[in-house]
C-alpha positions as CSV (number, residue, x, y, z in Angstrom):
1,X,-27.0,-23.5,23.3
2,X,-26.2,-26.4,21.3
3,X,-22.0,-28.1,21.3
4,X,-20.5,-26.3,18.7
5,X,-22.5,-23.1,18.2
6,X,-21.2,-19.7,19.8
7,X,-22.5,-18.1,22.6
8,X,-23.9,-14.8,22.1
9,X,-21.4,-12.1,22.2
10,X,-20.9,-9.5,24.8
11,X,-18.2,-8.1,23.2
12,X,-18.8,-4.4,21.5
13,X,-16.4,-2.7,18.9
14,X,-17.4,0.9,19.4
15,X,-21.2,1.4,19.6
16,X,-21.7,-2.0,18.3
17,X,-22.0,-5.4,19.1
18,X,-19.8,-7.9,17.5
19,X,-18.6,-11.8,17.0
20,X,-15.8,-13.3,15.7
21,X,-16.4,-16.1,13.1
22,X,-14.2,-18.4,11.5
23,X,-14.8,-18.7,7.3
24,X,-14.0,-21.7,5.3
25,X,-10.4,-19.8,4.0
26,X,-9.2,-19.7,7.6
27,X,-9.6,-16.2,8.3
28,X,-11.3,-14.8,10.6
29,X,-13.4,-11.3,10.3
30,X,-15.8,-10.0,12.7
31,X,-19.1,-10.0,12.2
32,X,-21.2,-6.5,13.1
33,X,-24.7,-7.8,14.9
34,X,-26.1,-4.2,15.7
35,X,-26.1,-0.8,17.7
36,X,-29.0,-2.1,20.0
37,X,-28.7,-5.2,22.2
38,X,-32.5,-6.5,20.3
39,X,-31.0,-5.9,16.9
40,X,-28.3,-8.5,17.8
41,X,-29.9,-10.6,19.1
42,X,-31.7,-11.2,15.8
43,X,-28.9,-11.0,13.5
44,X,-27.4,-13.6,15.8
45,X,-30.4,-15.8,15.9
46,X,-30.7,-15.2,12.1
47,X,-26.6,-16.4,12.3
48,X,-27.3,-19.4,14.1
49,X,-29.5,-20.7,11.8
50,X,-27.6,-20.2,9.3
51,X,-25.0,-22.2,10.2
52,X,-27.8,-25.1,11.3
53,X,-28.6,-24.9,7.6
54,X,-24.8,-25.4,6.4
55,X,-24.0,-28.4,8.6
56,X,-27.8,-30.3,7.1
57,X,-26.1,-29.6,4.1
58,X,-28.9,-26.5,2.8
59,X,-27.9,-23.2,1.7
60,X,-25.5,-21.8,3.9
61,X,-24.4,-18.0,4.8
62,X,-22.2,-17.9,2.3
63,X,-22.9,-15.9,-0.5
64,X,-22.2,-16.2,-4.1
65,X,-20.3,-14.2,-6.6
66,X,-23.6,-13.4,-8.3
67,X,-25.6,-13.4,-5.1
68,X,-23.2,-10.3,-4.0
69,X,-23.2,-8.4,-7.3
70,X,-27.1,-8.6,-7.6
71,X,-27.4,-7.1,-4.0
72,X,-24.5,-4.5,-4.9
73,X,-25.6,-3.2,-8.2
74,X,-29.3,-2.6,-6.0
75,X,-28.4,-0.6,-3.6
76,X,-25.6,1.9,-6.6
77,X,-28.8,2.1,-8.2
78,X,-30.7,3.8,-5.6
79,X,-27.8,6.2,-5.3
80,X,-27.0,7.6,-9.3
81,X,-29.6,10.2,-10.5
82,X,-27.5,9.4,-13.8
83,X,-28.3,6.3,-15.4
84,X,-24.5,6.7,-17.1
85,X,-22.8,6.6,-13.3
86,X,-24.6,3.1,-13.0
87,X,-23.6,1.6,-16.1
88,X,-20.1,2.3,-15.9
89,X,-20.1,0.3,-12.3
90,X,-22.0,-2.5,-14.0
91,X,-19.5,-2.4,-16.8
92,X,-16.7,-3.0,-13.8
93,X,-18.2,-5.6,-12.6
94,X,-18.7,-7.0,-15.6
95,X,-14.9,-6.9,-16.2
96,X,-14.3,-8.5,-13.3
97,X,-17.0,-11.5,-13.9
98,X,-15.1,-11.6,-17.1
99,X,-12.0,-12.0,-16.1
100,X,-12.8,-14.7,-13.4
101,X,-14.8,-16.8,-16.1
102,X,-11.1,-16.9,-17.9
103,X,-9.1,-17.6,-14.8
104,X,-10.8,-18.4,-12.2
105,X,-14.1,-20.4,-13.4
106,X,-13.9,-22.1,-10.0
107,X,-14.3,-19.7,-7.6
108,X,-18.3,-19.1,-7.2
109,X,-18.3,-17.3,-3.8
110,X,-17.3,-14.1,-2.8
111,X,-15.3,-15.2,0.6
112,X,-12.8,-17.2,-2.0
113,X,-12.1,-13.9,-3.8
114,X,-8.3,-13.2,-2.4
115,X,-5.6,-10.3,-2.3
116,X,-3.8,-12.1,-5.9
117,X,-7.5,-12.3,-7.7
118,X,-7.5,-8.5,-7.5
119,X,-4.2,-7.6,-8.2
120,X,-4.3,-10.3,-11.0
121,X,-7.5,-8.7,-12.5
122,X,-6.0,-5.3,-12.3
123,X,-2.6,-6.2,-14.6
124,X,-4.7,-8.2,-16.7
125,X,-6.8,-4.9,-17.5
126,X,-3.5,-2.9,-17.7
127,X,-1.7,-5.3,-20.0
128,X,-3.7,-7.6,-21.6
129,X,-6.5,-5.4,-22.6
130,X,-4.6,-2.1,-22.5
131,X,-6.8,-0.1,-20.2
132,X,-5.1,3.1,-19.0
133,X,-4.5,3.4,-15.0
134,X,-7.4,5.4,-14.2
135,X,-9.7,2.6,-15.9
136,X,-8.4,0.2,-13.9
137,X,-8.3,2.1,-10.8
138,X,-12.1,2.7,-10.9
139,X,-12.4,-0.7,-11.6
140,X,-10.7,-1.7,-8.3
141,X,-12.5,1.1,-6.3
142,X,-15.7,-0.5,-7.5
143,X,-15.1,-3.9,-6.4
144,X,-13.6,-2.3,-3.3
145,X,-16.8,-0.3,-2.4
146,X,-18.7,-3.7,-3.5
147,X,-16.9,-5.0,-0.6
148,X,-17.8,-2.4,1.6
149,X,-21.3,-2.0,1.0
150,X,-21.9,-5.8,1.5
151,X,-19.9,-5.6,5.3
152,X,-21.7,-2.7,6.0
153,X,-25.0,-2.8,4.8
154,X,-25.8,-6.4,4.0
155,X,-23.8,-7.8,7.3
156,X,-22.0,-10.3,4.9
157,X,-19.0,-12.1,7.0
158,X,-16.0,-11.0,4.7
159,X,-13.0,-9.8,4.6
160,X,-12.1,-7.0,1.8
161,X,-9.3,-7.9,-0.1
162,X,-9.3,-5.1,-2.4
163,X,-7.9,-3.0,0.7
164,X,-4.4,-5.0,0.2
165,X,-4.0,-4.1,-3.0
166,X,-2.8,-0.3,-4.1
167,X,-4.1,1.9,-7.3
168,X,-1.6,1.8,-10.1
169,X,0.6,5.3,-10.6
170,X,-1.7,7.9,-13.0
171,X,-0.3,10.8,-14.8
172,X,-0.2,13.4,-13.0
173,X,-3.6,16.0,-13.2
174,X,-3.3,18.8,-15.5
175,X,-2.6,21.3,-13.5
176,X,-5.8,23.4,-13.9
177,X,-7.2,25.4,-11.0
178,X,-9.8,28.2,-11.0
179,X,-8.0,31.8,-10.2
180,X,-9.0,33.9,-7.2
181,X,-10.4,36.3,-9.6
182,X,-12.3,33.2,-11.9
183,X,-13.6,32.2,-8.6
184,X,-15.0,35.5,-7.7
185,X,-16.8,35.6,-11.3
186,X,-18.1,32.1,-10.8
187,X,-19.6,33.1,-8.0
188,X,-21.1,36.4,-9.2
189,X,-22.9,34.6,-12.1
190,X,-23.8,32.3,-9.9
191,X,-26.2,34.9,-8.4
192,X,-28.5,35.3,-12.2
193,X,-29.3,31.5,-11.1
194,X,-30.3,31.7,-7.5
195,X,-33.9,32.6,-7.5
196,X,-35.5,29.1,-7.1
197,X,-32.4,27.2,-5.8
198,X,-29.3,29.5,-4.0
199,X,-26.6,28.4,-6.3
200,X,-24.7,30.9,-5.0
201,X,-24.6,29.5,-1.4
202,X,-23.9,26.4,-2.8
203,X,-20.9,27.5,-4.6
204,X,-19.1,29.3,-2.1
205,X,-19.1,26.5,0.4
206,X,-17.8,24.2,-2.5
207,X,-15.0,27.0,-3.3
208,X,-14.1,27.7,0.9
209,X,-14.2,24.3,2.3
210,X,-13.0,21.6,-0.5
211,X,-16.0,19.4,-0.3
212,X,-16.6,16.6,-2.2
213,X,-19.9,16.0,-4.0
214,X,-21.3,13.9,-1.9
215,X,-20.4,15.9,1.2
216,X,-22.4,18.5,0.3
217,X,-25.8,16.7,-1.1
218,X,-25.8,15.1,2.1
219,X,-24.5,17.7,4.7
220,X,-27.7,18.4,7.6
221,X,-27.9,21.0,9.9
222,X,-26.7,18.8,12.6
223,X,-23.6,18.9,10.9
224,X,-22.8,22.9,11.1
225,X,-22.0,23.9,14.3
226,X,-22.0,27.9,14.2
227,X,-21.2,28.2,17.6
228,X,-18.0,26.5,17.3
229,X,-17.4,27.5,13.4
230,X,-17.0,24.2,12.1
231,X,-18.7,21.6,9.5
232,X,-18.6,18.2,10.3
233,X,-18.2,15.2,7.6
234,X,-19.6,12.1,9.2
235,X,-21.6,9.1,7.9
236,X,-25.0,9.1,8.2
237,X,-27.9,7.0,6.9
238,X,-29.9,8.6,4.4
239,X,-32.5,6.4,3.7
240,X,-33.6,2.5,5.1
241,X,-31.6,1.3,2.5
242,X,-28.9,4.1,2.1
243,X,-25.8,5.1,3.9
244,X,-23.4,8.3,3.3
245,X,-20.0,7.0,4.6
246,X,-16.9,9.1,4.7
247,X,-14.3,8.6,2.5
248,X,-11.5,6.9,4.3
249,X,-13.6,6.1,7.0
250,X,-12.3,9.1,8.7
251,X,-15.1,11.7,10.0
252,X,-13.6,15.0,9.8
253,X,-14.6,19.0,10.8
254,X,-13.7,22.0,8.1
255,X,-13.4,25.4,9.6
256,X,-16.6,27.7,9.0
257,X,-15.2,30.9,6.8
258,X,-17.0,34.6,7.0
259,X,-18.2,33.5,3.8
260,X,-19.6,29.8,4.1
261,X,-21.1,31.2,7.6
262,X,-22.7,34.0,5.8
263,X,-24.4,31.9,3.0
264,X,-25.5,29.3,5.4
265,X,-26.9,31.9,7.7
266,X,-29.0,33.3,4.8
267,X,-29.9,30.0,3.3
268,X,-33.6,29.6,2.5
269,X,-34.7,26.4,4.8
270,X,-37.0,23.8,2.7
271,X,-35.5,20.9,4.4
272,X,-35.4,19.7,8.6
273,X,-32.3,17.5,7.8
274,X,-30.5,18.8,5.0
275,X,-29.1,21.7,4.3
276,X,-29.0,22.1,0.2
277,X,-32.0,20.5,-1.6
278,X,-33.4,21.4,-4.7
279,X,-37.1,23.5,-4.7
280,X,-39.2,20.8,-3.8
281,X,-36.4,20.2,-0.5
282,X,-35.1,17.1,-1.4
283,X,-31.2,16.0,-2.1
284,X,-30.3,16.6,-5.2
285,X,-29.9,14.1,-7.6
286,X,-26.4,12.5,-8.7
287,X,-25.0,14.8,-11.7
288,X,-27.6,18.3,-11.1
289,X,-24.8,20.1,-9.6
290,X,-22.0,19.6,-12.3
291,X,-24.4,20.4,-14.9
292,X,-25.4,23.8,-13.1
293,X,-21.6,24.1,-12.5
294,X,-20.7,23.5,-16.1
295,X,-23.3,26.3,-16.9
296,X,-22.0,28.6,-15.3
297,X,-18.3,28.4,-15.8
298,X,-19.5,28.4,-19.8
299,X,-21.8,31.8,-19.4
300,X,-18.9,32.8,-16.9
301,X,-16.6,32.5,-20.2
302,X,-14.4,30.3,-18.2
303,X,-13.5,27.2,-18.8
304,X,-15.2,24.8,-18.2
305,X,-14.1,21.6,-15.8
306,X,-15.7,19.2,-13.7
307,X,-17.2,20.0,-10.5
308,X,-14.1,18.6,-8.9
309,X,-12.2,20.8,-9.9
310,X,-13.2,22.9,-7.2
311,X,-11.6,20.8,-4.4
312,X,-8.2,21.8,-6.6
313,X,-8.9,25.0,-6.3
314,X,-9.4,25.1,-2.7
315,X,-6.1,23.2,-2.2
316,X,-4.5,25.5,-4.4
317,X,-5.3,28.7,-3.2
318,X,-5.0,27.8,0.7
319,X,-1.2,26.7,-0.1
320,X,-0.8,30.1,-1.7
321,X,-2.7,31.8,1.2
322,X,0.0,30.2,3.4
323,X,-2.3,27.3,5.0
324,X,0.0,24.8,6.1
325,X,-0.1,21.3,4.7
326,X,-0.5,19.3,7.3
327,X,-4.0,21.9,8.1
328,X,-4.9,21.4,4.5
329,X,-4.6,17.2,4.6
330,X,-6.8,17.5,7.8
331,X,-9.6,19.9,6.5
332,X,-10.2,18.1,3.0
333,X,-9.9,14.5,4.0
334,X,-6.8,13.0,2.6
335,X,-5.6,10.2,4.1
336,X,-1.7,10.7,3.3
337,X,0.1,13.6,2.2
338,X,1.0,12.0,-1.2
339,X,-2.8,12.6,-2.6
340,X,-3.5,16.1,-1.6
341,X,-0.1,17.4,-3.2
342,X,-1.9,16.1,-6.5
343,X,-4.2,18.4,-6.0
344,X,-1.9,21.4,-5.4
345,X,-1.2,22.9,-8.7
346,X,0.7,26.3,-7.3
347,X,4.0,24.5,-9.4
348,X,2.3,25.0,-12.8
349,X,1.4,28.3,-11.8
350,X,4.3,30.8,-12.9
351,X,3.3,33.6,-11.3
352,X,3.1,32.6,-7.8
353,X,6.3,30.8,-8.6
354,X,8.2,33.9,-9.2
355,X,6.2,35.7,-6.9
356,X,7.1,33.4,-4.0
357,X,10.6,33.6,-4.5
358,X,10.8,37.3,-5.0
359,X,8.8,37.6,-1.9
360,X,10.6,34.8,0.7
361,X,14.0,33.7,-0.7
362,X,17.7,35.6,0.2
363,X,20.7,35.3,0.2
364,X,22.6,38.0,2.8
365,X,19.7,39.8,3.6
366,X,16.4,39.7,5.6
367,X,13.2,38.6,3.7
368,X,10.7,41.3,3.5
């Protein structure tokens, strides 16, 4: 190996093999080569000349501002079934081009992006143009996941500094959440819709286990475990150019109900992998389940709320049931406490208010 090159690593970070590389700001990230010892090789030789090209003074590894976008805004758009859910990431991006252009015309590749760029960008939206909190918190999630998706999937050596750099305080939610009874009517007009495609199924295991969109459209059967009565939420790759990641990073198992066990169990199998496709046994493209959702809460006579609004629910009624918190932050994925009580609306509820205090508080006496 030429003076000045690395050696091939040996080292592994946990199934994969990884080197350490120093960028022009002085930091230094590691670089993920691949699971198998021939896929880093590659990557490595691929490295090596990449660094050859720098030093003869041709195109080097790093990429451009643009360069990253273009890759990003590929790979989102292989991922929204609605064309709406793509433009509003292109319009964040845009924002942030924007905002660079006025500031920062100098910086043209992505490893220059810092900590202050992003927390710069994300007062500028707050103050300057007067977005509201959850504009400008999308807007930082999307650069974030841009990030992400480039470390991940396009093996770019960066650092994310988006992860240094906090949301800004929202209002709190409303503090809607479907009843037990409103739940129990979703799901019986659920059943009119389940010939082709078991709506039903689909919306009990949204209802009993709190999962996000995403964790559902891409749950297999490798990921229910009936012997154990438990649901895993792992990444996975979906397709050669796809991956599912986790939200937080953080795999997690949910507990199998009666119910979610009984609807799996009678599930009508058109898919190897997953386990809820539409008739033709694919996934399910981005937005088909909140508009079936929307459907039937509006035909239910109930009102109608974004599919979300299930994961509330579920965090609602377990703290009512009695679950504790600490069971409830595990199950749905939250990575501090803080978030999931935001989604625990039992306080704007009056009647389990007075209920609970009419059932557990005394003073002199023993509770009944």
């Amino acid at each position: 190996m030429s003076r000045g090159l690395p050696a091939f690593p040996k080292k592994k970070r946990g199934n994969k093999f990884v080197m350490r590389i120093t960028l022009p700001d002085g930091s230094r990230p590691w670089l993920t080569l691949g699971e198998t010892r021939e896929e880093a090789y590659f990557r490595y030789a691929d490295y090596i000349k990449q660094i050859k090209s720098q030093k003869s003074g041709q195109p080097s590894y790093r990429a451009t501002i643009n360069q990253g976008i273009e890759a990003y805004l590929e790979i989102k758009k292989s991922q929204f079934g609605s064309p709406s859910s793509y433009v509003r990431y292109c319009n964040a991006i845009d924002n942030f081009k924007e905002f660079l252009g006025k500031r920062y015309l100098s910086i043209a590749h992505l490893d220059e992006i810092q900590a202050r760029h992003i927390s710069e960008f994300m007062d500028y939206r707050l103050n300057e143009k007067g977005r509201q909190p959850a504009t400008v918190n999308h807007e930082r999630d999307t650069l974030s996941n841009m990030f992400k998706v480039l470390i991940d999937e396009k093996n770019l050596p960066l650092v994310n500094p988006v992860s240094k750099v906090g949301r800004k305080d929202e209002p709190d939610p409303d503090g809607f959440y479907y009843k037990e009874d409103e739940v129990l009517k979703i799901l019986e007009t659920a059943k009119q819709f389940s010939r082709k495609i078991d709506w039903h199924a689909i919306f009990v295991v949204f209802f009993n286990t709190g999962m996000r969109r995403n964790e559902l459209r891409y749950l297999t059967w490798e990921d229910i475990d009936f012997e154990n009565k438990v649901i895993y939420i792992r990444p996975k790759q979906i397709t050669p150019n796809q991956k599912f990641r986790v939200k937080n990073r953080k795999p997690r198992l949910i507990p199998i109900l009666p119910e979610v066990e009984e609807a799996l169990k009678n599930l009508r199998k058109r898919s190897n992998r997953w386990v809820f496709t539409n008739s033709l046994g694919k996934t399910f493209a981005n937005n088909t389940i909140t508009h079936q959702f929307r459907k039937i809460c509006k035909i239910a006579g109930l009102p109608v709320k974004k599919l979300h609004q299930t994961r509330h629910t579920w965090t609602s009624i377990a703290y009512q049931k009695g679950v504790p918190e600490s069971a409830i932050q595990a199950a749905g994925g939250w990575s501090d406490a803080k978030t999931m009580r935001r989604y625990n609306h039992c306080g704007e509820n009056r009647e389990f208010v007075i209920e609970a205090f009419k059932k557990n508080f005394s003073i002199g006496k023993e509770n009944k």
